[in-house]
Each structure stands twice: as C-alpha cells, then as structure tokens.
C-alpha positions as CSV (number, residue, x, y, z in Angstrom):
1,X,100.5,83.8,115.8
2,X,102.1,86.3,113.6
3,X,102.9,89.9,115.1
4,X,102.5,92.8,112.6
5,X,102.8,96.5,113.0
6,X,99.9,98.1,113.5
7,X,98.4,101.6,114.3
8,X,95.6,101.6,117.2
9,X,93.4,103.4,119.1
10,X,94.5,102.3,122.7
11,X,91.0,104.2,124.3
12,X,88.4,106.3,123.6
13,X,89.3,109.6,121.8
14,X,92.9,108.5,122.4
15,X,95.3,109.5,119.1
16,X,96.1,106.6,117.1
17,X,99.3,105.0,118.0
18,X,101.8,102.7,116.2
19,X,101.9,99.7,117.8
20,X,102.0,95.6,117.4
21,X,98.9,93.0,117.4
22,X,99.1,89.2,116.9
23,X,97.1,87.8,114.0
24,X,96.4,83.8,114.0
25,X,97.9,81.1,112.1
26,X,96.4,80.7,108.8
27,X,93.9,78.1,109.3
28,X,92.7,75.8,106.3
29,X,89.9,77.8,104.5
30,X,92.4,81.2,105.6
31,X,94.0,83.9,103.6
32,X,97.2,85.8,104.6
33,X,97.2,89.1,102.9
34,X,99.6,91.9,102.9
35,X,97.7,94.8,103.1
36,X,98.7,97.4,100.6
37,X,96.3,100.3,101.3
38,X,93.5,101.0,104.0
39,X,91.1,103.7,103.3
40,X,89.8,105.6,106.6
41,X,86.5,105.6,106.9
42,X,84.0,108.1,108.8
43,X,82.9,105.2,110.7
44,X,86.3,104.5,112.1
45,X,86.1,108.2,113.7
46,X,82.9,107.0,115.4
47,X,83.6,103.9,116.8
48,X,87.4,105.1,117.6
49,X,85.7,107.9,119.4
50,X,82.6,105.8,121.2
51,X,80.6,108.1,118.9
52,X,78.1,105.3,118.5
53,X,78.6,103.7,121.9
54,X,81.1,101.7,124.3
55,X,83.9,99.8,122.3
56,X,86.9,97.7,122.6
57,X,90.4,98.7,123.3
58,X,92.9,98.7,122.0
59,X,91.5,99.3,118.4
60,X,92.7,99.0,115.3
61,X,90.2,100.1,112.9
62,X,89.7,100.1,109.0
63,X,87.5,98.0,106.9
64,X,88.7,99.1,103.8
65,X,91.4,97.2,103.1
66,X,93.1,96.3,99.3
67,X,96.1,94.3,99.0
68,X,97.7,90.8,97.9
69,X,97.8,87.3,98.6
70,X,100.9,85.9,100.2
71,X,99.7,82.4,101.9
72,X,96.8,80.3,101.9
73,X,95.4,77.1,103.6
74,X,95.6,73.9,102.8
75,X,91.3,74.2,101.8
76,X,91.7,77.9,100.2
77,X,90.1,77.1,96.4
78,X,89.2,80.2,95.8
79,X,92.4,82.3,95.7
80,X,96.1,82.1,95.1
81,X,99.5,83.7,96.3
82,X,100.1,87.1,94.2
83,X,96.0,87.3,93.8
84,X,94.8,90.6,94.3
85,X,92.5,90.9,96.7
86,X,90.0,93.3,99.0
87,X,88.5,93.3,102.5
88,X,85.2,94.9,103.8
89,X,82.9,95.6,106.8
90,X,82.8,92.0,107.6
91,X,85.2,88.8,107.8
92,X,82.9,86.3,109.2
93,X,79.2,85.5,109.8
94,X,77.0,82.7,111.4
95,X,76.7,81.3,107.4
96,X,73.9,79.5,108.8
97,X,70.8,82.2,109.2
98,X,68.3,82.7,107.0
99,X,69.6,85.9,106.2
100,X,73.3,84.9,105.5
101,X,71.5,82.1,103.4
102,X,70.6,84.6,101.3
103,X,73.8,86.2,100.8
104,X,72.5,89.2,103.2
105,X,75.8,88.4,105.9
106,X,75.9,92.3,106.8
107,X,72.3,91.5,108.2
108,X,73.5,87.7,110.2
109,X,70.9,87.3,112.8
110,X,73.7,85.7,114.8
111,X,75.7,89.0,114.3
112,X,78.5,90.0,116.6
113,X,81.3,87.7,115.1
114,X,81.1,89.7,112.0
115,X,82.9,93.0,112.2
116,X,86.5,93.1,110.5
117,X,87.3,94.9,113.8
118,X,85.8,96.9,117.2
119,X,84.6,92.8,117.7
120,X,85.1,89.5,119.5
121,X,85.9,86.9,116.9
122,X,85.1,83.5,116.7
123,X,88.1,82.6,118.4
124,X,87.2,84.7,121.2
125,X,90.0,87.5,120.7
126,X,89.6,90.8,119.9
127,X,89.0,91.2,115.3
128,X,91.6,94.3,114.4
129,X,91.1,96.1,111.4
130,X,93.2,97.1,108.0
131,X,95.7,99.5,109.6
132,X,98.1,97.1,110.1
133,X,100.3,95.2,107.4
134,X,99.1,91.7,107.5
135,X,95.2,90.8,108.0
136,X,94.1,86.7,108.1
137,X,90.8,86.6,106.9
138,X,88.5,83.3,106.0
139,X,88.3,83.0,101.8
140,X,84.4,83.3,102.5
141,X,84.7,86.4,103.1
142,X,87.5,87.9,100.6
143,X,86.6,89.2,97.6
144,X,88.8,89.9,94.0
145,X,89.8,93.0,93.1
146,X,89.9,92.9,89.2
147,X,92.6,94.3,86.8
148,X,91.3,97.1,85.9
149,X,91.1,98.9,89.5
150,X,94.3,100.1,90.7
151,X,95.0,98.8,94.6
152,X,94.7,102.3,96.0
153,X,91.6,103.4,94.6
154,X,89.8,100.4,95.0
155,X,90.6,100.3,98.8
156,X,87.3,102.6,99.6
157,X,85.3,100.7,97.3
158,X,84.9,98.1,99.8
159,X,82.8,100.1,102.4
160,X,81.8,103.7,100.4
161,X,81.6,101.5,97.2
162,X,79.4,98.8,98.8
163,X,77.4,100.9,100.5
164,X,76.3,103.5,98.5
165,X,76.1,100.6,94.9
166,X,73.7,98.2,97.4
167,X,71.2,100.6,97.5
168,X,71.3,102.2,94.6
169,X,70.4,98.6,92.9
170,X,68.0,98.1,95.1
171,X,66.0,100.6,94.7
172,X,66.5,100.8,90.8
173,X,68.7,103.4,90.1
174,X,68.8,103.5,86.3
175,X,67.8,105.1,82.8
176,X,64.6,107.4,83.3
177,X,65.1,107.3,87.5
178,X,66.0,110.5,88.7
179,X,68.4,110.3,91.7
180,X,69.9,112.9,94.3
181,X,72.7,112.5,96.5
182,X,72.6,114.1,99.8
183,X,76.6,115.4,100.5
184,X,79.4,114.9,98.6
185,X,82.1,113.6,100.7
186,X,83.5,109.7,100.8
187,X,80.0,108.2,100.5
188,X,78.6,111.1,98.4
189,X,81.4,111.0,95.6
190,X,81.1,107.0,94.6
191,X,77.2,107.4,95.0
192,X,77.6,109.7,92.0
193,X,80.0,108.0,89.9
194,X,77.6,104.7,90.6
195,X,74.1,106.5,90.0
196,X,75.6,107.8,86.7
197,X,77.2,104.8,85.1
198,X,73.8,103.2,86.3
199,X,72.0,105.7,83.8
200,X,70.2,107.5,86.5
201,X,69.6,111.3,86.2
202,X,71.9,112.3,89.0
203,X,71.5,115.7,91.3
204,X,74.0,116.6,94.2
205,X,72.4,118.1,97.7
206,X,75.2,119.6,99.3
207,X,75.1,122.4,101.9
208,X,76.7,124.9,99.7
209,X,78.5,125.3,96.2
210,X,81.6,125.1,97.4
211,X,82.2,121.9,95.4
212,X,79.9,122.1,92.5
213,X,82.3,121.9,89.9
214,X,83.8,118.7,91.2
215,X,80.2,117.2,91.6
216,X,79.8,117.9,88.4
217,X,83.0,116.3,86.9
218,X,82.0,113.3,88.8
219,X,79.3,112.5,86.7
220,X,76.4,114.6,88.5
221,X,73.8,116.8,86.1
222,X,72.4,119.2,88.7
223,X,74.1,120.7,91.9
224,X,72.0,122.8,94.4
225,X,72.9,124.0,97.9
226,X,70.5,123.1,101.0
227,X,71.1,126.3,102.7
228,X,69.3,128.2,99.9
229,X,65.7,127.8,100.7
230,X,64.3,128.1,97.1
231,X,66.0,125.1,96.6
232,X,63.3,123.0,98.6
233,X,60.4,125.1,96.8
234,X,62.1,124.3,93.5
235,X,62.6,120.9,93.6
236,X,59.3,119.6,95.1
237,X,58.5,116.3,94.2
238,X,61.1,115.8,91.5
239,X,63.2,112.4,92.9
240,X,62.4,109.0,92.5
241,X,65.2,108.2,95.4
242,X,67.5,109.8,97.4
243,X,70.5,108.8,98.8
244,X,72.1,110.7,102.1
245,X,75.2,110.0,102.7
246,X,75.7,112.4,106.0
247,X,76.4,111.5,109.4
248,X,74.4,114.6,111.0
249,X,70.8,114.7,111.9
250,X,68.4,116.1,108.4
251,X,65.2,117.9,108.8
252,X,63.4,114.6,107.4
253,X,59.8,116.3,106.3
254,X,62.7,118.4,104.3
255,X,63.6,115.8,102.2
256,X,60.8,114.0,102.3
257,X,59.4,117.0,100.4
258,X,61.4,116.1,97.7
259,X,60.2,113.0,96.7
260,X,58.1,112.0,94.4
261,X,54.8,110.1,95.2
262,X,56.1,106.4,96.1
263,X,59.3,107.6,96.2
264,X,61.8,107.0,98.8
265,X,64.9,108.5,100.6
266,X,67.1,105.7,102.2
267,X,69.7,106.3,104.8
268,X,73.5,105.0,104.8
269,X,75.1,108.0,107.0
270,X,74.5,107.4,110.8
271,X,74.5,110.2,112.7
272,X,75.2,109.7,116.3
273,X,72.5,111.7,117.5
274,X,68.7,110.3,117.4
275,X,66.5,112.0,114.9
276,X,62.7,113.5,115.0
277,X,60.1,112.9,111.5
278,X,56.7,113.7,111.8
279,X,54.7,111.1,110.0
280,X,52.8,113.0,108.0
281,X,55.6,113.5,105.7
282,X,55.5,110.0,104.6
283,X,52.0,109.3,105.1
284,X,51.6,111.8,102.3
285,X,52.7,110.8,99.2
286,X,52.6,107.2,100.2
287,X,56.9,107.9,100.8
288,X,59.2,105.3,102.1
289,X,62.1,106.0,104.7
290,X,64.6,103.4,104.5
291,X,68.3,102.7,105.4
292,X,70.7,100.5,104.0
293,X,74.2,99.0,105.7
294,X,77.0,97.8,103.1
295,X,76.2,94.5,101.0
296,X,76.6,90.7,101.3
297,X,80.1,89.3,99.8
298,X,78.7,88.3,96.8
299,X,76.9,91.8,96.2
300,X,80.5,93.1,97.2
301,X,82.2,91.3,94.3
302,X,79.5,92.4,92.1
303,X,80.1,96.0,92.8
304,X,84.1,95.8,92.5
305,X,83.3,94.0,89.2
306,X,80.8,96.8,87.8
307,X,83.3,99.7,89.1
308,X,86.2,97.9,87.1
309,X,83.8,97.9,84.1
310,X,82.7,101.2,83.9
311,X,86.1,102.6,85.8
312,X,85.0,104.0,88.7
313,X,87.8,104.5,91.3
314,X,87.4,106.4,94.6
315,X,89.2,110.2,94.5
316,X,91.9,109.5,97.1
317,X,94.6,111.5,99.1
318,X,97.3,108.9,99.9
319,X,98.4,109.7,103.4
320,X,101.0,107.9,105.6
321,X,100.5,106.2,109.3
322,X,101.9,108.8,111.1
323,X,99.0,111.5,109.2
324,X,96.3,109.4,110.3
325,X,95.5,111.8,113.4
326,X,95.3,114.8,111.7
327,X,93.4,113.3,108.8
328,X,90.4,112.2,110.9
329,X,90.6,115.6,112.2
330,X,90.6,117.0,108.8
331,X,88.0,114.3,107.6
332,X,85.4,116.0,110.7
333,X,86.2,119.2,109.0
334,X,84.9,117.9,105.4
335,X,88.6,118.7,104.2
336,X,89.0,115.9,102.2
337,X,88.6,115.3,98.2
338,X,87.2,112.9,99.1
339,X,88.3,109.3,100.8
340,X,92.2,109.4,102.6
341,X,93.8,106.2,102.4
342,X,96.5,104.8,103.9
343,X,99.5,103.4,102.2
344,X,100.3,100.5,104.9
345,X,104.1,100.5,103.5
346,X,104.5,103.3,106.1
347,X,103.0,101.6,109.5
C-alpha cells in the first residue's frame, strides 16, 4: 500500500478536508499515475452532499482526473512510464456482461465495482477518487490523452467531454441537424464546442443572457433566454435534438415543444428532485425522451482523440486544494466559466 495526500469529504455536507488514503500495490495489468489535475465535477457536489442518496465516508471524490505514468505492472502493454494519460467515471467493470461486451462498461449489468470513487472495489475497500496525488487504476480502464490537449484542460474532458460527445454521436449531431444546448455551465460549454466541430447548427437555452457572448465565442449560432416566454412560441418545432445539461427539474412539455416531429431531447444533468411529464407531449409528434450517462472506454478515447483534432479544451479556472470548498459553493452559484480544476501539486 502506498499512502498519498488526499482531500476528503469525511461525512455528509462535511467541508472537504486534507487528509491521507492508502492506494494498493500496483498489481500486474495496473497503472500508477501521478495525478496532475482533477477537474470538479457537479456530480461530486451531489454525492459529497447525499444529494442523490446515502454514500460512503470518508470520500474523496473526482473522476476527472489527467496526469502521467510513473509505474506499471509486469502485464501493462498498453502504456509506459512518462505516458500521458486520463481517468474517468469508471476504473473497473464486470468485463464479462453483455453490455461491457459491447464496450457499453458505464451500463455493466454487474455494476457497483465500477465507480472511480463513492464505491466498494473489487478488493472490497473503499474506490477514492482524483483529489489526491497518486490513483492505481487497471490499464483497461485508462485512456491516452494525446499531444495536442494540454493536461489541464483535458482533465474535464473525461466526464463533461464524455458525456455530453456520447450523445451527441448518438443521436447524429452533424451537418444539416440543428442542435440546442440546455445551460451553459461545465456540461453546457463542451456540448457546444462538440455540436459545432460536429457541423451541427448549434443554439444555447440558458435562463438569461447573461452569457451570450461567451456562448457565442464557443462556437454556438443562436442564444435565447428561457425566462423570456416568446422564446418557446418562437422556436416551436425547430430542433432535431436537444441536449440539457442542468441538474434542476425542466417543465418537460416545455421542451418537448421544441422539438421537431421525431425529434428528441435526451438528459445528462440529474436533478436530485423527481420530475412530472405529461405524455401527451411526446405522444404528439411521435418525440423521444431519453438520457444518456458518460461513454464506454473505448468511446472515451474516441472523444479525447476528436477533441485533440479539432482542439477543443475545456474553459478552466485552476484552483488550489485548499479552494475546493468555496468553489463547490461558487460552482451551486453558476459562478464558474466554466469547469474548476484542481492542480493536485497543491494537496
């Protein structure tokens, strides 16, 4: 076991403290990596919180994690000391499932192992997270960050980036596909970077104007504010998808109103509160609802590899440890252009 510094959550809505954790021997197919930069994600707020139910403690969240290679097993093939690498959502699976098969692991039917932390791993002890300095993860489930993406702005990519690329391919975001983004926060920002460099028509829902002009730098063509009624009434019909982002409750037969006929409006923010939809608003227009939850590894790599390629970083405000408090408070407060990410060097 090695012990690393660390900052935790040691209970629920307890400030984040620095502290020390233990992380295993590397094992043969293992990767040692000192971790460089952890973004904070909203979902760490959540589960730090209990916002989406009970949770283990003493936490250390983070799934966002970028940094570089400094041992490997004896069976590693797949990387080398001084590689630069990433961690996501997940660092293990059942691999055996029909879904993981597939290369859908964020779906394992098996699940529970899976979670880089707030999880039992399959060692039986608890999985903590990338605010910390070291992480050992299985090769499986590392992926490359290439060249062309600098360490710090890549961090996000592997949860905003995956998450907002996956279904955006999915549902064929792309040249004559008119796409809008609900919010423009951590999620919302690389959803418009990636809907653009896709070729998609891009719009930005936010509640207000307040960040237009940056929406618009970041590759969107429309912006229109949800609190303004005529902007339901104007846009009627006009999206092929649309892509929220938020983690609070929508009025559903809203949006739905903006689809277009076989259209759909999928899901990645999870609000912690359940949510009401009167069928009819999909029955009408023969609409899909939908949600989507990261990528698979190999969809993962595929995303860091098309960001590289068309340059797409995440907008970042590098923090250090001892800001993580009041930057989860200032991340609730949408004060935040538009992902914070830790630079470990300070744990």
């Amino acid at each position: 076991m090695t012990t690393v510094a660390a900052y935790a959550a040691p209970a629920a809505k307890a400030p984040l403290e620095r502290t020390t954790i233990e992380r295993r021997e590397v094992g043969e197919f293992d990767v040692l990596i000192d971790i460089k930069f952890a973004g904070i994600c909203h979902s760490d707020i959540h589960q730090a919180r209990e916002g989406w139910g009970e949770a283990l403690f003493p936490m250390v969240p983070g799934h966002e994690i970028a940094g570089v290679v400094s041992e490997v097993g004896t069976g590693v093939t797949k990387y080398q000391v001084g590689d630069r690498v990433g961690v996501g959502c997940l660092v293990d699976s059942c691999r055996t499932c029909e879904n993981c098969r597939a290369g859908l692991e964020q779906h394992c039917l098996n699940g529970g192992i899976g979670p880089t932390y707030n999880a039992i791993g399959r060692d039986g002890t608890p999985n903590h997270g990338g605010y910390s300095q070291k992480i050992v993860v299985d090769e499986n489930f590392v992926v490359r960050i290439p060249d062309g993406l600098s360490l710090d702005v890549a961090a996000p990519l592997l949860c905003a980036g995956i998450t907002t690329y996956s279904p955006l391919k999915h549902w064929g975001a792309g040249p004559g596909k008119r796409v809008a983004v609900v919010g423009l926060g951590g999620l919302g920002h690389m959803a418009v970077k990636i809907a653009h460099a896709l070729g998609a028509e891009v719009t930005v829902l936010s509640q207000s104007l307040r960040k237009k002009d940056d929406g618009l730098k970041l590759g969107a063509d429309h912006y229109y504010a949800t609190s303004d009624e005529k902007t339901f009434q104007e846009l009627a019909g006009s999206f092929d998808l649309i892509v929220s982002t938020v983690s609070a409750p929508l009025d559903f037969g809203a949006y739905l109103s903006l689809v277009k006929t076989g259209g759909a409006l999928v899901n990645v923010g999870a609000p912690e509160e359940p949510v009401a939809l009167n069928l009819f608003s999909l029955i009408g227009g023969n609409k899909t609802l939908a949600g989507s939850m990261i990528g698979g590894i190999a969809e993962t790599q595929e995303m860091l590899d098309f960001c590289a390629e068309h340059g797409l970083g995440a907008e970042i405000e590098l923090i250090a440890a001892h800001e993580i408090n009041d930057a989860y408070e200032r991340v609730l407060a949408s004060d935040v252009r538009y992902r914070f990410v830790i630079d470990t060097a300070t744990i």
